[in-house]
Biopython code that builds the backbone (N, CA, C, O; Angstrom):
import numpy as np
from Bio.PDB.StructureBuilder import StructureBuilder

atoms = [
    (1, "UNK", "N", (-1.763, -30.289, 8.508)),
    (1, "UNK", "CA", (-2.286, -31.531, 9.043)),
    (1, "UNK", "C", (-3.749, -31.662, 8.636)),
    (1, "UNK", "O", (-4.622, -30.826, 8.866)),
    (2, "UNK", "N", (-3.900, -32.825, 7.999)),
    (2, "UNK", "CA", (-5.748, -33.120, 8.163)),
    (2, "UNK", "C", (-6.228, -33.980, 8.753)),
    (2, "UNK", "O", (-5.624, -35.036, 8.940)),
    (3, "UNK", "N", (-7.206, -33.799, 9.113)),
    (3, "UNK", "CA", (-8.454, -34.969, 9.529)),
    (3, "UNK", "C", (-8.998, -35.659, 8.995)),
    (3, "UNK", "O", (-9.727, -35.541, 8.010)),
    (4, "UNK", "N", (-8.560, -36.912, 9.896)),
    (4, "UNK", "CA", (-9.825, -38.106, 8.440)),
    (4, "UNK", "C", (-10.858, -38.361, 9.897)),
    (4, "UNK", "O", (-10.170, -38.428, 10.916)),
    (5, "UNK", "N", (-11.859, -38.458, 10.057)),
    (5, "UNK", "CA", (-12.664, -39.578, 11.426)),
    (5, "UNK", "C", (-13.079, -41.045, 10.998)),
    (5, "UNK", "O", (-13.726, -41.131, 9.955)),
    (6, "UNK", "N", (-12.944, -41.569, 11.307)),
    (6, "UNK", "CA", (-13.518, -43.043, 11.214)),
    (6, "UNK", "C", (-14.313, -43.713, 12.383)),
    (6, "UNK", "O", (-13.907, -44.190, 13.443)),
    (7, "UNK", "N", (-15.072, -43.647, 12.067)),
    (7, "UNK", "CA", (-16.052, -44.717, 13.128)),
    (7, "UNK", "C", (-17.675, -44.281, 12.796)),
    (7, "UNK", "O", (-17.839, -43.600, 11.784)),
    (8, "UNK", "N", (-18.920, -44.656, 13.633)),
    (8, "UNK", "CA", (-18.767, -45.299, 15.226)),
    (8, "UNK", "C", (-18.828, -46.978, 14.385)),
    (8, "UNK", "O", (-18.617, -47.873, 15.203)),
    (9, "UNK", "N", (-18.972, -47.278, 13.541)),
    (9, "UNK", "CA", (-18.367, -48.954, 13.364)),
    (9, "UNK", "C", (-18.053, -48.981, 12.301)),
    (9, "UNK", "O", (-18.587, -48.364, 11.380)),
    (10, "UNK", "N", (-16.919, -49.866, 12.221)),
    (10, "UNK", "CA", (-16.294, -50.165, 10.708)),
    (10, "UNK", "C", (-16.415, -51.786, 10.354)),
    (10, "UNK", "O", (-15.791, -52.712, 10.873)),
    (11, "UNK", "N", (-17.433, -51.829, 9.287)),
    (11, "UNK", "CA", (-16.948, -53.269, 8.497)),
    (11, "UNK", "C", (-16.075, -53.320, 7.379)),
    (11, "UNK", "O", (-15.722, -52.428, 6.607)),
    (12, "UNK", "N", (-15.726, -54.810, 7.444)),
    (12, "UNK", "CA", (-14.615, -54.953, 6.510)),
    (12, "UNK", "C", (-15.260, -54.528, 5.223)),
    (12, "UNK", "O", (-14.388, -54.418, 4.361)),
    (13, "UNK", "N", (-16.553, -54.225, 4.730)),
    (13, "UNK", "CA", (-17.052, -53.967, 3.195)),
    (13, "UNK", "C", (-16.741, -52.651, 2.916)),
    (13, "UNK", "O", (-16.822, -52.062, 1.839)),
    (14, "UNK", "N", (-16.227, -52.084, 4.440)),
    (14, "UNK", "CA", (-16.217, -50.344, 4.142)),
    (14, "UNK", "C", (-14.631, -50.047, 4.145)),
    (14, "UNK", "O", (-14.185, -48.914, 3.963)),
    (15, "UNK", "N", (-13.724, -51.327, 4.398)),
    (15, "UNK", "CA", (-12.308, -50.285, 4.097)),
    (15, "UNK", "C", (-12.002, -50.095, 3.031)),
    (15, "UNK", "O", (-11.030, -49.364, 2.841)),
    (16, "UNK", "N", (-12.676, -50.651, 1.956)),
    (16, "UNK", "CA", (-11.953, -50.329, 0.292)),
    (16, "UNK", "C", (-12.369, -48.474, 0.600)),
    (16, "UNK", "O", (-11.497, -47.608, 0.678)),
    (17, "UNK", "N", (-13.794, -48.222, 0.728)),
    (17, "UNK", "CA", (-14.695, -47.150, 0.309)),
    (17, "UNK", "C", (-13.695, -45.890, 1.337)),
    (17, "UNK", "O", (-13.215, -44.833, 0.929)),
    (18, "UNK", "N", (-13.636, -46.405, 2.566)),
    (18, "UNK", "CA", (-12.748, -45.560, 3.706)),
    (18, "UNK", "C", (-10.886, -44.989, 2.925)),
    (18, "UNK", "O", (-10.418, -43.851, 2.953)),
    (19, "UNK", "N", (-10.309, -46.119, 2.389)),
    (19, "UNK", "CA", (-8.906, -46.005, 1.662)),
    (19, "UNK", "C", (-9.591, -45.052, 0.498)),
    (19, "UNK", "O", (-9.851, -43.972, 1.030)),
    (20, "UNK", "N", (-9.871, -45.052, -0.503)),
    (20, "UNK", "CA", (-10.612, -44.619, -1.273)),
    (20, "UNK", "C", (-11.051, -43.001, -0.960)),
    (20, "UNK", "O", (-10.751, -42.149, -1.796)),
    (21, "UNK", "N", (-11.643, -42.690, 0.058)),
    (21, "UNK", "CA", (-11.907, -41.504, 1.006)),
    (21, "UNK", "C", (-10.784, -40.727, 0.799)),
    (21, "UNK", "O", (-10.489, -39.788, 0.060)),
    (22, "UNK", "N", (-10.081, -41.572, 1.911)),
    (22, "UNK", "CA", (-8.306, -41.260, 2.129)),
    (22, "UNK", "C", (-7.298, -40.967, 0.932)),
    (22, "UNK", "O", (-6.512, -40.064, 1.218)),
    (23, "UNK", "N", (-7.164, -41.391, -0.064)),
    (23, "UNK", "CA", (-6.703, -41.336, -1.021)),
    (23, "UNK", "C", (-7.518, -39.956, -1.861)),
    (23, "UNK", "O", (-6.928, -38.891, -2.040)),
    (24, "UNK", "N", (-8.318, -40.093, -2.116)),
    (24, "UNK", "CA", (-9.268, -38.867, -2.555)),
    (24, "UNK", "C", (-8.420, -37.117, -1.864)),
    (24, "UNK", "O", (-7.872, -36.159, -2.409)),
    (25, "UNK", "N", (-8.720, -37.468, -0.566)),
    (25, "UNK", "CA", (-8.247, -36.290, 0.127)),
    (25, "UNK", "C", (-6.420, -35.650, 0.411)),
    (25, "UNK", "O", (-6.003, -34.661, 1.013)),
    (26, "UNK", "N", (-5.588, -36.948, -0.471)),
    (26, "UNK", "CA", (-4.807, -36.478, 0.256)),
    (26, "UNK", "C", (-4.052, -36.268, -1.230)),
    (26, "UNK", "O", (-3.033, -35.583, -1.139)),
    (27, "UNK", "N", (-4.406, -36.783, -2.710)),
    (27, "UNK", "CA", (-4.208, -36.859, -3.923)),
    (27, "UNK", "C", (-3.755, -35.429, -4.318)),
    (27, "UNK", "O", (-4.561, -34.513, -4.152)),
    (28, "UNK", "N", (-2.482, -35.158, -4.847)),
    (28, "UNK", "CA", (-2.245, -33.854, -5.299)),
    (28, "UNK", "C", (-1.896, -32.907, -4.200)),
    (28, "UNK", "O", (-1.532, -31.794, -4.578)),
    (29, "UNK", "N", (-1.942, -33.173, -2.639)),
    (29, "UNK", "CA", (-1.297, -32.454, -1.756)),
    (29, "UNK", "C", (0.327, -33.002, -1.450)),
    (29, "UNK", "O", (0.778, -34.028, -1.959)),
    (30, "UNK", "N", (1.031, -32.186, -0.604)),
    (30, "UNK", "CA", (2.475, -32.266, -0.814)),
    (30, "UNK", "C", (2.288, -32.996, 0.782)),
    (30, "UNK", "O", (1.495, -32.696, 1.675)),
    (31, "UNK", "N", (3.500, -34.213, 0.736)),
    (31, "UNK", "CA", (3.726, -34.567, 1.952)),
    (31, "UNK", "C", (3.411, -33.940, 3.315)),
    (31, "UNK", "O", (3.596, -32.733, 3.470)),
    (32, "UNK", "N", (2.913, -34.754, 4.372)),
    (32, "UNK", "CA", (2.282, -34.376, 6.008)),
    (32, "UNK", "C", (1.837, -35.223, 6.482)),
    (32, "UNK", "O", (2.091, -36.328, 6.002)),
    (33, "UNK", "N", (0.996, -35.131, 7.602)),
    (33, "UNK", "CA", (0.519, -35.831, 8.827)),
    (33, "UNK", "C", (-0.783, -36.067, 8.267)),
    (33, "UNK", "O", (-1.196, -35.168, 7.535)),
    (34, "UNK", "N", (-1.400, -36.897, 8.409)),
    (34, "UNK", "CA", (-2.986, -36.959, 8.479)),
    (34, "UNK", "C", (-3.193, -37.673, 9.590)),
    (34, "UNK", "O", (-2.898, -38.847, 9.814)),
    (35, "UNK", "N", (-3.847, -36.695, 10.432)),
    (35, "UNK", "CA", (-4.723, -37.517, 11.874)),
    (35, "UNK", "C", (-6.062, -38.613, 11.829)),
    (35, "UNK", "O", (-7.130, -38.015, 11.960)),
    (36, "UNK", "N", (-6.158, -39.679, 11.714)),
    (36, "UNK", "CA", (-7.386, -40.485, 11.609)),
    (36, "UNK", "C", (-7.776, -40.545, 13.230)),
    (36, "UNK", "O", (-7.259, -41.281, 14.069)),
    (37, "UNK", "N", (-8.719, -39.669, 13.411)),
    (37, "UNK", "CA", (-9.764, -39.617, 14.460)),
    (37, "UNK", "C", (-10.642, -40.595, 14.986)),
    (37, "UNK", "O", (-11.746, -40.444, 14.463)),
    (38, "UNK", "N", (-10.631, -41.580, 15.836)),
    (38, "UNK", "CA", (-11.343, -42.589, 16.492)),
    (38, "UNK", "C", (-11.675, -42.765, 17.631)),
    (38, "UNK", "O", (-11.442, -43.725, 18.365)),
    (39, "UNK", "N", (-12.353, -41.646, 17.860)),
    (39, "UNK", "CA", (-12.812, -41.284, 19.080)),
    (39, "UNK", "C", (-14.462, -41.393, 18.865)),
    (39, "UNK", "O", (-15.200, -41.285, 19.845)),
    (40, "UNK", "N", (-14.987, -41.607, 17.560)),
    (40, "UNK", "CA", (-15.926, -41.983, 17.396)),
    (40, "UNK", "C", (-16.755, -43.938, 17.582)),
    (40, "UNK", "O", (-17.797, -44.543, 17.833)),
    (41, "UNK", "N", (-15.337, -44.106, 17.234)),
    (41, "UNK", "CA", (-15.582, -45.746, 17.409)),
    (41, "UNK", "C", (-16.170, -45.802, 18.425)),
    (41, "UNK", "O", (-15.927, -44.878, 19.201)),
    (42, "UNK", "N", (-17.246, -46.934, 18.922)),
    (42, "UNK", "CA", (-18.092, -47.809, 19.750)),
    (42, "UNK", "C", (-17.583, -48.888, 20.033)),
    (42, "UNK", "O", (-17.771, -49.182, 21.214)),
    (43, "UNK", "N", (-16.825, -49.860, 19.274)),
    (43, "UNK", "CA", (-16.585, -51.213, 19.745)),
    (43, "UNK", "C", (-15.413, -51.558, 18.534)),
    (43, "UNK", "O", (-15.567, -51.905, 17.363)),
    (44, "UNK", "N", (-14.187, -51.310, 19.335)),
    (44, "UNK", "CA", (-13.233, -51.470, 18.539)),
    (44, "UNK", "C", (-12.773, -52.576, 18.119)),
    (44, "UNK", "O", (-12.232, -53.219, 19.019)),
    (45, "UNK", "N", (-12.762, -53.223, 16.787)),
    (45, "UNK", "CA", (-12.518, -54.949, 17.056)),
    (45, "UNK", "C", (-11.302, -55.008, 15.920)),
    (45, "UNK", "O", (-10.802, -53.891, 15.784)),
    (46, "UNK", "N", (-10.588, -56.205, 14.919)),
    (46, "UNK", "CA", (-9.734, -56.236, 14.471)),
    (46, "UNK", "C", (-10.287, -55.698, 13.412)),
    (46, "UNK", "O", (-9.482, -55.011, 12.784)),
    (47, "UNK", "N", (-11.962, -55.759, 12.699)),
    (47, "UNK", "CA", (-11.840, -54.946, 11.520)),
    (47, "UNK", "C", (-11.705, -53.469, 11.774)),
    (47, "UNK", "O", (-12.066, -52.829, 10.787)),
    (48, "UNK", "N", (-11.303, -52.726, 12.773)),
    (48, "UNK", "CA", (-11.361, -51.407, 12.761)),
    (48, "UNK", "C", (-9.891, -51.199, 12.989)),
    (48, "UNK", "O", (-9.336, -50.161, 12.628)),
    (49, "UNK", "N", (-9.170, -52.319, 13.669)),
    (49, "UNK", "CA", (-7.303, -51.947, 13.002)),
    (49, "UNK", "C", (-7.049, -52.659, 11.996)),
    (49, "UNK", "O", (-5.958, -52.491, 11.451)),
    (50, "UNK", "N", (-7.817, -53.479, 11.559)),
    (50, "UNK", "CA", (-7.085, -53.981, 10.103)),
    (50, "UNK", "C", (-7.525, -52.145, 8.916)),
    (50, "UNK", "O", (-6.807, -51.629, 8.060)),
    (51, "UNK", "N", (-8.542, -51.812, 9.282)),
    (51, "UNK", "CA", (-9.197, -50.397, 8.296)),
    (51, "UNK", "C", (-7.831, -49.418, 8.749)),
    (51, "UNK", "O", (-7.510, -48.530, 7.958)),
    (52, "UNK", "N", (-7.251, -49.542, 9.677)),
    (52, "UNK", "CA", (-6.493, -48.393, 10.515)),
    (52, "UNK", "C", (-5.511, -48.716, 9.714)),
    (52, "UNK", "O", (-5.212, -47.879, 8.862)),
    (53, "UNK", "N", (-4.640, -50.180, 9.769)),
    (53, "UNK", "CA", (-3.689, -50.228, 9.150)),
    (53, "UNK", "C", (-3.424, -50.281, 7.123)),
    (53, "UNK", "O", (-2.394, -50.237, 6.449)),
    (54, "UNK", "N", (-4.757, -50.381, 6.774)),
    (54, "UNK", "CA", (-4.734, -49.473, 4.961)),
    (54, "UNK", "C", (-5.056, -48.701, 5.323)),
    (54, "UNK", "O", (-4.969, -47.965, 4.341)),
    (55, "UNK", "N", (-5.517, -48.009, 6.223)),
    (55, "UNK", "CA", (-5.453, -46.452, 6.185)),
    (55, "UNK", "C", (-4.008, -46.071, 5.943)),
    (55, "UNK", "O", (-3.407, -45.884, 4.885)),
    (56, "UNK", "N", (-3.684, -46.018, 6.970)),
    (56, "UNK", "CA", (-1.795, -46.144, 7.024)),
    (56, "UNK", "C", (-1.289, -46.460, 5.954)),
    (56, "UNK", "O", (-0.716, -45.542, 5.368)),
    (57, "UNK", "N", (-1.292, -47.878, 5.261)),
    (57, "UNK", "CA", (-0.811, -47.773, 3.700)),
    (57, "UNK", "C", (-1.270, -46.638, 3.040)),
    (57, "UNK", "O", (-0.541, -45.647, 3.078)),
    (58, "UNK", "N", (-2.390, -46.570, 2.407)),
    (58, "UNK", "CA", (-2.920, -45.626, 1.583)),
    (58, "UNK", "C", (-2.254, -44.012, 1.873)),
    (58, "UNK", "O", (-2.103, -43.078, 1.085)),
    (59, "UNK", "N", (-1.945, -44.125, 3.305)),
    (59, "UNK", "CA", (-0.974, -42.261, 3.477)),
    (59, "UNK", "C", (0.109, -42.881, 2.881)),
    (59, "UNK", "O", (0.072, -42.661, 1.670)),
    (60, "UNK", "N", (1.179, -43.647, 3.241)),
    (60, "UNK", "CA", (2.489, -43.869, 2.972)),
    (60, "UNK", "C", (2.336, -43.625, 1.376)),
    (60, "UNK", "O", (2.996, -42.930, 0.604)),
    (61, "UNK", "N", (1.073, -44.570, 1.156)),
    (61, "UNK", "CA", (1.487, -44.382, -0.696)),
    (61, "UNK", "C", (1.378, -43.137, -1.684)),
    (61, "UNK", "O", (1.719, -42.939, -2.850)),
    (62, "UNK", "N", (0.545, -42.146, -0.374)),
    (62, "UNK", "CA", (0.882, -40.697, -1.010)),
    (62, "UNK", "C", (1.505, -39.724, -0.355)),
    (62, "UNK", "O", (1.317, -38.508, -0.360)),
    (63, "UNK", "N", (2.499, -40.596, 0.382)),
    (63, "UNK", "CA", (3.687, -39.860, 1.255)),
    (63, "UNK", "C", (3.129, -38.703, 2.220)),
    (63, "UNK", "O", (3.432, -37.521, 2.385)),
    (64, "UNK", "N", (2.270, -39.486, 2.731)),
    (64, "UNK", "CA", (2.072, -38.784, 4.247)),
    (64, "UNK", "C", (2.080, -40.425, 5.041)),
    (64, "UNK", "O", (2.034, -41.590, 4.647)),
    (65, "UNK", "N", (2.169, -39.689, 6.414)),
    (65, "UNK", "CA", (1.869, -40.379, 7.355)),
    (65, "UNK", "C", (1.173, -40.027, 8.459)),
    (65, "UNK", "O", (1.316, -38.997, 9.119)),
    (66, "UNK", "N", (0.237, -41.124, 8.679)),
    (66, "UNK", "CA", (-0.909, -41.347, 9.243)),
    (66, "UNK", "C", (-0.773, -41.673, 10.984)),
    (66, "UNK", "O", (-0.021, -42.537, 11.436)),
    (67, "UNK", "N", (-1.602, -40.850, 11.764)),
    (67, "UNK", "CA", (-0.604, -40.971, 13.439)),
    (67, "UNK", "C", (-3.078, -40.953, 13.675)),
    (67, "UNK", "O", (-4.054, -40.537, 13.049)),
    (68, "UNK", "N", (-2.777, -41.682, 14.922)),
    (68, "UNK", "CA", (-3.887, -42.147, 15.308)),
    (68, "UNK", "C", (-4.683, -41.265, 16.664)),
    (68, "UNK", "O", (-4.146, -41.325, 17.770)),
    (69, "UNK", "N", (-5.711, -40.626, 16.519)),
    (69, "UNK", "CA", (-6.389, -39.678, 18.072)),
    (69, "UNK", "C", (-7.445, -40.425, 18.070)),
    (69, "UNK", "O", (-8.056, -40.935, 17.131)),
    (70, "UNK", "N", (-7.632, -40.457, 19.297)),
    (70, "UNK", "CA", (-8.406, -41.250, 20.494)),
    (70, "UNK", "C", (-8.499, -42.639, 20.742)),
    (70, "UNK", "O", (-7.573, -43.382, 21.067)),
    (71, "UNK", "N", (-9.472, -42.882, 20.595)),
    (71, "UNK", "CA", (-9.499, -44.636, 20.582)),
    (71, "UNK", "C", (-9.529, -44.583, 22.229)),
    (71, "UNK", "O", (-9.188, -43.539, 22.785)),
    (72, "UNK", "N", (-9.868, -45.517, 22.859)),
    (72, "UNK", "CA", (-9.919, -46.417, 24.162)),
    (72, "UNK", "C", (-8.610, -47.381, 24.370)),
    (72, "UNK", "O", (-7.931, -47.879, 23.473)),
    (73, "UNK", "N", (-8.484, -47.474, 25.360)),
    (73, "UNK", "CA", (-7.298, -48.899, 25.249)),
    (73, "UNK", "C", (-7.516, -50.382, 25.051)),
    (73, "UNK", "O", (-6.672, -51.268, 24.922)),
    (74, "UNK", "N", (-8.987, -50.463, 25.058)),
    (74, "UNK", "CA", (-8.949, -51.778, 24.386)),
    (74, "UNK", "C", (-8.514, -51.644, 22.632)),
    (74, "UNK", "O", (-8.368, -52.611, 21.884)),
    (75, "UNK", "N", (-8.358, -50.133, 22.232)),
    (75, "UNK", "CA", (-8.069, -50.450, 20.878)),
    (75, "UNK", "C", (-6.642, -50.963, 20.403)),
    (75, "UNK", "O", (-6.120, -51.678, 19.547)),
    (76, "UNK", "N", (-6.233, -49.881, 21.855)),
    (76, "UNK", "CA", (-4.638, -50.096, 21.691)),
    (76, "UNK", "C", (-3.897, -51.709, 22.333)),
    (76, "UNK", "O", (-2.790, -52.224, 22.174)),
    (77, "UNK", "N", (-4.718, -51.984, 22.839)),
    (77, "UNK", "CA", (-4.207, -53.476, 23.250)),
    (77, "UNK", "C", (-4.477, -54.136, 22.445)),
    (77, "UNK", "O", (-3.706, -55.077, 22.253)),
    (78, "UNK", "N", (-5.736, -54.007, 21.517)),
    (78, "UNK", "CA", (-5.640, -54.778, 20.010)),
    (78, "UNK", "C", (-4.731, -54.579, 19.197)),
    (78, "UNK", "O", (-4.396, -55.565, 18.540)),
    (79, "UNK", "N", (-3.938, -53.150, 18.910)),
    (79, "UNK", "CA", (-3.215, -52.945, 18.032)),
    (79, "UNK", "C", (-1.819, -53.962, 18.426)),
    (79, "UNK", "O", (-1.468, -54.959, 17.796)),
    (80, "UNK", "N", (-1.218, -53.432, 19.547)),
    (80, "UNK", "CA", (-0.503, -54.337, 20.394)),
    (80, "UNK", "C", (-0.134, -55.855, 19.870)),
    (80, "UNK", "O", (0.753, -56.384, 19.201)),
    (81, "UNK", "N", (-1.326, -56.243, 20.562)),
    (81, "UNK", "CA", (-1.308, -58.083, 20.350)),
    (81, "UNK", "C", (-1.641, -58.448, 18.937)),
    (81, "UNK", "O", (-1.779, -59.653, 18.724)),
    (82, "UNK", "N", (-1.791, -57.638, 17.950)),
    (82, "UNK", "CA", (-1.962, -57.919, 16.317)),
    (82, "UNK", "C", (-0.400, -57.553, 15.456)),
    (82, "UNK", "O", (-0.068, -57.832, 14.304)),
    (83, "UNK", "N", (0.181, -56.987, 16.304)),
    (83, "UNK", "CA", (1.826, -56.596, 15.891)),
    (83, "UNK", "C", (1.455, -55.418, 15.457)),
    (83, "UNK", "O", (2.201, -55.211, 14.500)),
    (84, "UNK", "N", (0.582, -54.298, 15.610)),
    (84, "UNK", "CA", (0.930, -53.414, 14.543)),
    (84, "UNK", "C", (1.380, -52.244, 15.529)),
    (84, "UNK", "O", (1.942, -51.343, 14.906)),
    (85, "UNK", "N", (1.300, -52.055, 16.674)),
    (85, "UNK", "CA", (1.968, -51.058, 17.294)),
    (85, "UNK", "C", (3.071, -50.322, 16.844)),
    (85, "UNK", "O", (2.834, -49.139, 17.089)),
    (86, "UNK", "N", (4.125, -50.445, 16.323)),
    (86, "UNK", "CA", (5.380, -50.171, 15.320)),
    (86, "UNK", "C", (5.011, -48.959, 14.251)),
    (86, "UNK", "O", (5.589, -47.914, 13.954)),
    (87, "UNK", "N", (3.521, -49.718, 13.717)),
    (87, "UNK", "CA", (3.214, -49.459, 12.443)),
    (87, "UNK", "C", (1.938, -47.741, 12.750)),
    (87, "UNK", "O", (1.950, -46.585, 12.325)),
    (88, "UNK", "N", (1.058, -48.523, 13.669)),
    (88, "UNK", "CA", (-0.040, -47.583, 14.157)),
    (88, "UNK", "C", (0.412, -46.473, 15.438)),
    (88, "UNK", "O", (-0.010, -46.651, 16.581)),
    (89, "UNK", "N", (1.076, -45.626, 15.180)),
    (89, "UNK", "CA", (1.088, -44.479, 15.953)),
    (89, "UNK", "C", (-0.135, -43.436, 16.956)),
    (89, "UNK", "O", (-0.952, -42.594, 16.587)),
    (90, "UNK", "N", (0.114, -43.812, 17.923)),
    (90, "UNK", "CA", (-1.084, -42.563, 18.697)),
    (90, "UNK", "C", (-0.945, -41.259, 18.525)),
    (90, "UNK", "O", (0.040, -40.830, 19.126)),
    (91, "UNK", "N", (-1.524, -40.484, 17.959)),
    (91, "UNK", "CA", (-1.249, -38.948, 18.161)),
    (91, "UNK", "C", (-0.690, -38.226, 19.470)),
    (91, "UNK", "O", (-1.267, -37.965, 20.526)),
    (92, "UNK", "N", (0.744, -37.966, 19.020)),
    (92, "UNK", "CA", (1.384, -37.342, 20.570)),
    (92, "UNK", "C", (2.210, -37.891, 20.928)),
    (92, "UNK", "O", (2.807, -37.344, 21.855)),
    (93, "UNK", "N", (2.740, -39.213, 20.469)),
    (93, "UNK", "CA", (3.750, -40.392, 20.738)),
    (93, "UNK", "C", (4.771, -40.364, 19.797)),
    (93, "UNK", "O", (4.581, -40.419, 18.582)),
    (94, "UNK", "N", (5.881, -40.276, 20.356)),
    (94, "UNK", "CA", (7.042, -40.506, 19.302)),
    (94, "UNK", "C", (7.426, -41.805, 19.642)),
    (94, "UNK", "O", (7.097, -42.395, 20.671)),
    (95, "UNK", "N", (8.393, -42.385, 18.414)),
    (95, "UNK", "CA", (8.269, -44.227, 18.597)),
    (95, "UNK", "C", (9.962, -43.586, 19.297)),
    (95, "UNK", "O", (10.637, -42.556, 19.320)),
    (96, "UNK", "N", (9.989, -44.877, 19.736)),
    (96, "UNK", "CA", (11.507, -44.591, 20.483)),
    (96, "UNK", "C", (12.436, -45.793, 19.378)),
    (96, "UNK", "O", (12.017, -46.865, 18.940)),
    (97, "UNK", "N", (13.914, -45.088, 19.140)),
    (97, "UNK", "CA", (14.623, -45.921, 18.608)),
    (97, "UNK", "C", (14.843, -47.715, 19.045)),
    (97, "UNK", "O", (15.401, -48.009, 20.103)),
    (98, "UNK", "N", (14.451, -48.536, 18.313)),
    (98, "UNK", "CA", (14.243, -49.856, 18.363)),
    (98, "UNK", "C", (13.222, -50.309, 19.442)),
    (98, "UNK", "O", (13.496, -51.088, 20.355)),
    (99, "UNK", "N", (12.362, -49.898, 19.293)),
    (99, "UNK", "CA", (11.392, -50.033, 20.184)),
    (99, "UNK", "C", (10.763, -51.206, 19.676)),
    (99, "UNK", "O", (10.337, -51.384, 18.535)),
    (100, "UNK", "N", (10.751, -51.997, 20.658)),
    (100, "UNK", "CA", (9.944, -53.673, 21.134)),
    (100, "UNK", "C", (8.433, -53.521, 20.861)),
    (100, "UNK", "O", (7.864, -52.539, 21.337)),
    (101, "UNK", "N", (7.612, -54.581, 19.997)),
    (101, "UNK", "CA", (6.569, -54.242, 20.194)),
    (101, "UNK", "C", (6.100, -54.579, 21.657)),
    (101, "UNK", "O", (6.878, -54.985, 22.520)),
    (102, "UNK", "N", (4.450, -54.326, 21.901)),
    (102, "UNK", "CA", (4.110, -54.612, 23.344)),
    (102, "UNK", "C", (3.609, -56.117, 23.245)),
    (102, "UNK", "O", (3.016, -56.607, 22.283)),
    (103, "UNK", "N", (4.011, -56.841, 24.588)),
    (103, "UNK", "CA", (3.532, -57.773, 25.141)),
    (103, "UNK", "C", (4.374, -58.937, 24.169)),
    (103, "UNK", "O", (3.863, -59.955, 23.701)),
    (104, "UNK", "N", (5.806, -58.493, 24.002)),
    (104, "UNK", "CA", (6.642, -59.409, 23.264)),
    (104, "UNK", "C", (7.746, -59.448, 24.325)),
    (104, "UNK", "O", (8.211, -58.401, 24.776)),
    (105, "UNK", "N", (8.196, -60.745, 24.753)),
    (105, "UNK", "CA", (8.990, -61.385, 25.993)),
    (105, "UNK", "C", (9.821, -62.256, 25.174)),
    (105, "UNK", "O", (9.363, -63.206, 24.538)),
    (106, "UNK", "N", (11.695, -61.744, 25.209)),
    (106, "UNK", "CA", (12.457, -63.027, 24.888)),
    (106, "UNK", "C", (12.632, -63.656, 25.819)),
    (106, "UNK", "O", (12.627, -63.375, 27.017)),
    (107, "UNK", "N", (12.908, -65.158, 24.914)),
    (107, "UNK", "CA", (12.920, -66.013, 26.380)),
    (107, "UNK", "C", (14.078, -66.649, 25.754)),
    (107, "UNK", "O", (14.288, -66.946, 24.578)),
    (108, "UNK", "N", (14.913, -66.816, 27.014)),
    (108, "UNK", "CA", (16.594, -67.184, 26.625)),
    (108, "UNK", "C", (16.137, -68.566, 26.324)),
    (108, "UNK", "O", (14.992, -68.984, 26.149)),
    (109, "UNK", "N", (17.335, -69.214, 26.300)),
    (109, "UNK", "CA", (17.690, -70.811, 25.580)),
    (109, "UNK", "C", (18.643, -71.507, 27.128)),
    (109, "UNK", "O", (19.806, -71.241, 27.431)),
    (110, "UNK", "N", (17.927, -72.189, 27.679)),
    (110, "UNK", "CA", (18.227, -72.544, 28.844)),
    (110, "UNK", "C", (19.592, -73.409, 28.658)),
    (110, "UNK", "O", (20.245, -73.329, 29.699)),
    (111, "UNK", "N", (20.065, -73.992, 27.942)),
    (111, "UNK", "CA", (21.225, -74.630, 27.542)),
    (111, "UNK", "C", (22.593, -73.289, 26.981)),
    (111, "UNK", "O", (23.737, -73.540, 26.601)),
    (112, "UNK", "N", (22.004, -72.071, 27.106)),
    (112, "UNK", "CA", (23.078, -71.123, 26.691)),
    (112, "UNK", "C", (23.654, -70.609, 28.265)),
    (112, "UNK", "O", (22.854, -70.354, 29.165)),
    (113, "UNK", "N", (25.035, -70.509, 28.435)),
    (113, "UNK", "CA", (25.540, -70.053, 29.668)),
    (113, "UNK", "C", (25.264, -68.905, 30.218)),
    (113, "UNK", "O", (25.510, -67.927, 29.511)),
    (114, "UNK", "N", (24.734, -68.667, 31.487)),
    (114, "UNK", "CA", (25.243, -66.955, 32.241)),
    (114, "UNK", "C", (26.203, -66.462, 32.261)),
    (114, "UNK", "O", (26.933, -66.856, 33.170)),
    (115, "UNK", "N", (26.652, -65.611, 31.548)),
    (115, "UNK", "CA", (27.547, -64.980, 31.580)),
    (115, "UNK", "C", (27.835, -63.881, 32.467)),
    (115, "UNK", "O", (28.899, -63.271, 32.369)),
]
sb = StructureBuilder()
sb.init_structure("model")
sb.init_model(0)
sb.init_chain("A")
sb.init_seg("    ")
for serial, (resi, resn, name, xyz) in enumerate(atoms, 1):
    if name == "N":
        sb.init_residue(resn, " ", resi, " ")
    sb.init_atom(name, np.array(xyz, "f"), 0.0, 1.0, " ", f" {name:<3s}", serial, name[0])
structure = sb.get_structure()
């Protein structure tokens, strides 16, 4: 398993340089986990899960995958309400088979019968 850290702020000018990082470190190793550490972040906003989620590409494309430590829950309620929950894993969490993203509600079709 390795460590990437990211934070205490991420702008969007820094995810090429951050993927780039990532790619660097993981080039020529054999499939695994890489932990991206964000426990450093200060103020988690969408450019720091949009950086999270090419992070995430950039493992897949050298066949690892990328699982997420620390963060606050306002990060995770961003991840959440941006759809990427599915995609962005917390370190320690296994996804459960067909798992719903969060804060997604079907709403029936009032003209369809109770059955």
């Amino acid at each position: 398993m390795i460590s990437f850290p990211v934070g205490p702020t991420v702008v969007r000018a820094d995810i090429p340089a951050l993927c780039a990082d990532l790619a660097e470190l993981l080039r020529g190793r054999g499939p695994g986990v890489v932990t991206c550490d964000v426990d450093g972040v200060v103020r988690p906003d969408v450019v720091t899960v949009e950086a999270l989620a090419r992070l995430g590409l950039t493992a897949r494309r050298h066949g690892w995958r990328l699982v997420v430590s620390g963060g606050d829950p306002g990060l995770w309620r961003l991840v959440a309400l941006l759809g990427l929950a599915p995609v962005l894993r917390e370190s320690g969490r296994q996804p459960e088979q067909r798992e719903q993203a969060l804060g997604v509600e079907e709403v029936g079709d009032p003209r369809d019968a109770a059955g």
